[in-house]
Structures are given as structure tokens and as C-alpha cells.
C-alpha positions, -999 to +999 in steps of 0.1 A: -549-072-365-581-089-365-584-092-325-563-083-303-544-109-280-556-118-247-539-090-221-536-095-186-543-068-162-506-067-149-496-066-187-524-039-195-501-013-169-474-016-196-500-009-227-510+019-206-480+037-202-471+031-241-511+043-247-503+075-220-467+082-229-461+074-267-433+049-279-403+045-247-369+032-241-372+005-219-353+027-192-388+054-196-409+025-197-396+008-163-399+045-149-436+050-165-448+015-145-429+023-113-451+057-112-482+033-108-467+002-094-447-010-068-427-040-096-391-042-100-376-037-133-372-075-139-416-081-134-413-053-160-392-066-184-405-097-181-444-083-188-429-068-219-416-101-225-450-116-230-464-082-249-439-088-273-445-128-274-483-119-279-474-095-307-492-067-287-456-049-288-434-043-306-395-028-307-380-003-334-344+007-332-344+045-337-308+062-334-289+033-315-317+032-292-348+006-290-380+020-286-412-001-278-442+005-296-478-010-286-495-028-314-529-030-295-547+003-294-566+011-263-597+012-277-589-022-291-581-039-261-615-019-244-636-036-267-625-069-265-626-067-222-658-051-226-667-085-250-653-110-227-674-093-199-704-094-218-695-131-229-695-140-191-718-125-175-745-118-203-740-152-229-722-125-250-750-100-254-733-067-253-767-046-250-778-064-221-743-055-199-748-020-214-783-016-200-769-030-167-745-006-163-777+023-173-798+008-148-773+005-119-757+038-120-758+061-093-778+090-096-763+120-106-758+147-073-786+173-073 
């Protein structure tokens, strides 16, 4: 995959449980996001919904059983937020948000 698709942040909680947790039922996968979140299963489902639409993931029947599988690794979908920041805030130059972050860290406790 050349880029990856544009992810929401609610739809980023389902990458990261896939990222976290390996390829789930939908059953584990509800249970993964309802450890971080407070959605029911059908804001779930429907999230997977629009991962799958996006091609970002994907479903393999293993034993009777569907699995989901993310298609988008997490270093993937880093880059590309890391990009879109840089793209907004710094006309797309990537240095000049990294030297932003150096410069406005905190100092690191004596």
C-alpha cells in the first residue's frame, strides 16, 4: 500500500487494539475497545465498518471463525499523522515540526 487511508482518531482505537492485541474476533475486538472506551458494540462495529471500507482492515475466516486483521501498520499510520501535522502547521516541512518539538520540550528533571 502506497499510503495509507485517512484514519480517524475514533477509528485509530480499533487499529490500536489490532496493533496491541494481534488479529481478533469481533467479540475480542469489541472487548479490546471497551477496555479504553466507553462505545457500545454497535459504534464499534460500525468503526470497523469504515476500516474495512478504507481497506485499512481486513477479515480472514480461520476455523469457522472471522478474524480481523489491520492492513495499516502503526508506524504507517504514524508517519502519515506526523505528515498531515507537518503539512498544517509547517507548509509540509517535516524538519521544521521536528525542531519544534526539540526546542519546546521540557527539560529533563535534575
Amino acid at each position: 500500500m502506497s499510503s495509507p487511508p485517512h484514519v480517524t482518531e475514533a477509528e485509530s482505537e480499533v487499529l490500536s487494539a489490532l496493533w496491541r492485541l494481534g488479529p481478533l474476533t469481533a467479540a475480542r475486538l469489541i472487548e479490546a475497545v471497551k477496555a479504553k472506551r466507553q462505545w457500545g458494540d454497535a459504534t464499534i462495529k460500525t468503526l470497523l465498518g469504515r476500516l474495512m471500507q478504507k481497506k485499512a482492515v481486513r477479515s480472514v475466516r480461520d476455523e469457522g471463525r472471522l478474524f480481523y486483521h489491520p492492513l495499516v501498520t502503526r508506524h504507517a499510520y504514524v508517519a502519515a499523522e506526523v505528515q498531515a501535522l507537518a503539512d498544517r502547521l509547517f507548509d509540509g516541512d517535516s524538519n521544521s515540526l521536528a525542531a519544534f518539538i526539540i526546542e519546546t520540550r521540557p527539560p529533563e528533571p535534575p
